[in-house]
N, C-alpha and C positions, 0 to 999 in steps of 0.2 A: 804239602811239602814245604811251602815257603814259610808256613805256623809253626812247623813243627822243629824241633829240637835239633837237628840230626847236624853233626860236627860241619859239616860242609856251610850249611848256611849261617849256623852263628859265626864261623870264621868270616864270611862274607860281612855277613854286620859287624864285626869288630874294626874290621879294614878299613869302612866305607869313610870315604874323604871329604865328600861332598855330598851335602842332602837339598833339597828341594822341597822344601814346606808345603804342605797342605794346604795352604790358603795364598799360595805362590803361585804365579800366572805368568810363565817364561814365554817372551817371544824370539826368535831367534835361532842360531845354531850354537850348541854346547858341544863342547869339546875337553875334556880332562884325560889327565894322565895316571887317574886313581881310579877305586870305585865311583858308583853314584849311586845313590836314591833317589827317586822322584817319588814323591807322595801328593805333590801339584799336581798344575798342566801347563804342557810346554806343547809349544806350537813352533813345530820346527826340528832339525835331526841335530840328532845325539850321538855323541861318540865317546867311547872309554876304552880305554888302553887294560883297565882293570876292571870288574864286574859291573852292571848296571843292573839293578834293583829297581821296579816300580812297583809299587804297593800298590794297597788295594784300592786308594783313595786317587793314585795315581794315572793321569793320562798324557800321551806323546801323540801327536797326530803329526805325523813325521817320519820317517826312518830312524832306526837305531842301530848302531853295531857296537857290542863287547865282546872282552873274553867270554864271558860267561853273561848270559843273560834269566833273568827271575821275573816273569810279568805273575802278579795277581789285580792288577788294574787294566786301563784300555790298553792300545795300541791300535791306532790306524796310519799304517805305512809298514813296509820292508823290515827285517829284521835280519844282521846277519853277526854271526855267532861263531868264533875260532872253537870254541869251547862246546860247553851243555848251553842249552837253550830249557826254561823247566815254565807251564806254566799250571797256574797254581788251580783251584775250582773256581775260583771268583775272575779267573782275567780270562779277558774278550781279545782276539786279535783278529785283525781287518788287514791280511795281508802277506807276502808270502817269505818262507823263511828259509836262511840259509845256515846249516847247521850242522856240526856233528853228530850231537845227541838230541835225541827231544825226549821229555818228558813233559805227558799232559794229563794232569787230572781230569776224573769223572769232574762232569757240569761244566768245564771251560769251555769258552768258544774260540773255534779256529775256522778262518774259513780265507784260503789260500791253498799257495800248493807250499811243498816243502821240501828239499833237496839235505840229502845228508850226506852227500860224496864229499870226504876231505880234503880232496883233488881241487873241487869247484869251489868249496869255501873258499883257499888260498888265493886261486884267481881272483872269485870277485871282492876278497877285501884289499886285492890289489886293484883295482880300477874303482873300490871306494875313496881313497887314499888319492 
């Protein structure tokens, strides 16, 4: 999914505002008001007002919340997601998600619970906030 062609995600990488290098080593909290890529590691939660991409090279050990979220790298911490939540064959997550949609490739790892009632999204990215 996140390899592949299909309109949704190259518009995402066209968008993305901010990246996060590969050989980048974020500590702290991130916060933007665009997309982001992370293809680092960031140690510490993340926030995007606009999609949040982690590649496959990418890891967060943290929470994270976008519109839309795209893991093919780690995650360990929380995820929560107004939007799709998609994760690709290659991303690992450690943690539990909140979400409208998911989509998970064969051979990903998830291991959490996951809630997709659009009701509890709003709440809790109201008490993330």
């Amino acid at each position: 999914m996140l390899g592949s062609k299909n309109k949704k995600t190259a518009n995402v990488n066209a968008r993305i505002g901010s990246i996060i290098g590969a050989d980048m080593v974020v500590e702290g909290t991130i916060t933007s008001n665009e997309a982001v890529r992370i293809d680092g590691k960031v140690k510490g939660d993340v926030s995007s007002e606009g999609a949040l991409v982690i590649g496959d090279t990418g890891m967060v050990v943290g929470n994270i919340k976008g519109a839309d979220i795209m893991i093919a790298g780690t995650v360990e911490g929380d995820l929560v997601s107004g939007g799709r939540t998609e994760v690709a064959s290659t991303g690992r997550i450690m943690g539990n998600i909140q979400t409208r949609s998911l989509i998970v490739d064969e051979n990903a790892i998830f291991q959490g619970q996951c809630n997709m009632n659009s009701a509890g999204t709003k709440m809790i990215e109201e008490v993330v906030e």
